[in-house]
C-alpha positions as CSV (number, residue, x, y, z in Angstrom):
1,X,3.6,-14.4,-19.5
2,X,4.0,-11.5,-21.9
3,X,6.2,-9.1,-20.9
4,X,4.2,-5.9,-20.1
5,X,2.5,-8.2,-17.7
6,X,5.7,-8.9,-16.3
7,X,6.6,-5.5,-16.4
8,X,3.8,-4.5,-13.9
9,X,4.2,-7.1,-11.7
10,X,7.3,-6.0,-11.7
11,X,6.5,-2.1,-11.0
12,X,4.1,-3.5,-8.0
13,X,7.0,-5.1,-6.6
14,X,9.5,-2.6,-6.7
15,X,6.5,0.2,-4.9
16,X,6.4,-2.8,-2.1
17,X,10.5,-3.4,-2.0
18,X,10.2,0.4,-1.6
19,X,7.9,0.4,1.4
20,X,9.6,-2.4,2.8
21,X,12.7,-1.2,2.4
22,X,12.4,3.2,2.9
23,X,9.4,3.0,4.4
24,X,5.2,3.8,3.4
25,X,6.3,7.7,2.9
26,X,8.9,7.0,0.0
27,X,7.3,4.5,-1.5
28,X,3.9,7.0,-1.9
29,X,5.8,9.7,-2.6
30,X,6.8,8.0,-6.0
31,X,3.3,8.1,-7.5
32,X,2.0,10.4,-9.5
33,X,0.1,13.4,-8.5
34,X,-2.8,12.7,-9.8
35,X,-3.1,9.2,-8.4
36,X,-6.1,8.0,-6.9
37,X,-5.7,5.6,-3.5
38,X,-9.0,3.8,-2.8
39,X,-10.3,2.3,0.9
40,X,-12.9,1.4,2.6
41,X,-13.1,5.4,4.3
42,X,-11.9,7.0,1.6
43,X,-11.0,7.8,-2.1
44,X,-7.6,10.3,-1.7
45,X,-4.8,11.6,-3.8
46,X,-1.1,11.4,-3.5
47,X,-1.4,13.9,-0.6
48,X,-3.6,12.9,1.3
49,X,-2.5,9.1,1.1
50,X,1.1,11.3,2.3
51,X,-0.7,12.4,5.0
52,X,-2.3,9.1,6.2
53,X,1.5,7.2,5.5
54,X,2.7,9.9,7.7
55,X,-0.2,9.7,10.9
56,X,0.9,6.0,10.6
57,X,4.5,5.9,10.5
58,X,4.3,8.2,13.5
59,X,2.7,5.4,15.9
60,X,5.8,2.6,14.9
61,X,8.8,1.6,17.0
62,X,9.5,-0.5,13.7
63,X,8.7,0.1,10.0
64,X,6.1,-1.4,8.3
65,X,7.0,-4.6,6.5
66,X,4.6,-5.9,3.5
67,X,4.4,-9.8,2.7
68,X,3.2,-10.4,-0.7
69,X,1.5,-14.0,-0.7
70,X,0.1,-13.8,-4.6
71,X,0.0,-11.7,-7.3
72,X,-1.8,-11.5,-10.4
73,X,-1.9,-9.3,-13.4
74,X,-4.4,-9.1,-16.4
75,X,-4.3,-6.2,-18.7
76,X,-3.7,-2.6,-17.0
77,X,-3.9,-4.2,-13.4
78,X,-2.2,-6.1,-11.3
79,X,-4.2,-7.8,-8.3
80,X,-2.2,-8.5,-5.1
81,X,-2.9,-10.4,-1.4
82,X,-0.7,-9.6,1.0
83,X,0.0,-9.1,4.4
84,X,1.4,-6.0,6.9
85,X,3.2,-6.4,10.2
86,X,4.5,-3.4,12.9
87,X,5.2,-3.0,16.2
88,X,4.0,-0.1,17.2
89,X,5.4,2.6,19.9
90,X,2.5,1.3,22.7
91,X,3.5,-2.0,22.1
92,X,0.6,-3.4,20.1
93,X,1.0,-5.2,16.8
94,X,-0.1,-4.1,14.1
95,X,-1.1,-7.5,11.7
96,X,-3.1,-6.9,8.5
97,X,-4.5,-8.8,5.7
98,X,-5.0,-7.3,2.0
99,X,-6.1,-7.4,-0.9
100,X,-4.3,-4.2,-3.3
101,X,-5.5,-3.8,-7.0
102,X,-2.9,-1.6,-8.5
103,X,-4.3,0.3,-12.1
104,X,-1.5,1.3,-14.0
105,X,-0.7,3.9,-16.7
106,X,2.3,3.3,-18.6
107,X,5.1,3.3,-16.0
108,X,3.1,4.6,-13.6
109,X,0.7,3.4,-10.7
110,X,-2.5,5.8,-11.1
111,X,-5.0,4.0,-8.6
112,X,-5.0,1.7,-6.1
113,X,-7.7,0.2,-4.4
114,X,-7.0,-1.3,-0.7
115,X,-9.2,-3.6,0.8
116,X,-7.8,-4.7,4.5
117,X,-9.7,-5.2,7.5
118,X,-10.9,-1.7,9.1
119,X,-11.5,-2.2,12.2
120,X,-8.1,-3.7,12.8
121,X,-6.7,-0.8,11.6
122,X,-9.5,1.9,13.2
123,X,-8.9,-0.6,16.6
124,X,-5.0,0.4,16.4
125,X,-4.4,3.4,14.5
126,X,-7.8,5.2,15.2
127,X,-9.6,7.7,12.4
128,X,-6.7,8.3,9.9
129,X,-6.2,4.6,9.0
């Protein structure tokens, strides 16, 4: 693999290591301004993807922790299935499968598209999810 590719893969990780690690909140916070953060509800900027990290943190008794089970990267993107576990503060779990396509710009992430399912995340979260 050349290295730019491993270079991305490498920036994907290090957002995930992020989350894992500091939480969904820091690890948004380091994109760009101007990214773009694609879902099923919504396309959003780094703001409002703030604002959604933050509605969700709210509702955990643990943080967030991010599996990734494959990753594959091809030219500007990088292409990644993973999976999301949290216990939440009314004692549901929160269990989520993914797939994230990260676009990036030089060293940075500018878009991300996140496919998951929705109405797991409606069913625990409600609307901001």
């Amino acid at each position: 693999m050349n290295s730019d590719l491993s270079r991305a893969k490498q920036m994907v990780r290090e957002f995930f290591d992020l989350a894992n690690k500091d939480g969904l909140e820091a690890a948004v916070a380091i994109l760009p301004d101007d990214c773009i953060w694609w879902n099923a509800k919504t396309v959003t900027d780094r703001e409002g993807i703030l604002e959604v990290a933050r509605s969700v943190t709210q509702q955990l008794a643990e943080p967030l922790s991010f599996t990734i089970l494959t990753m594959t990267a091809e030219d500007d993107r990088v292409a990644v299935e993973a999976q999301s576990s949290a216990l939440l503060t009314n004692g549901s779990r929160y269990a989520n499968q993914y797939h994230f396509l990260f676009f990036l710009r030089g060293d940075e992430i500018a878009r991300v598209n996140e496919h998951c399912d929705t109405d797991h995340a409606v069913s625990i979260f409600g609307a901001l999810a």
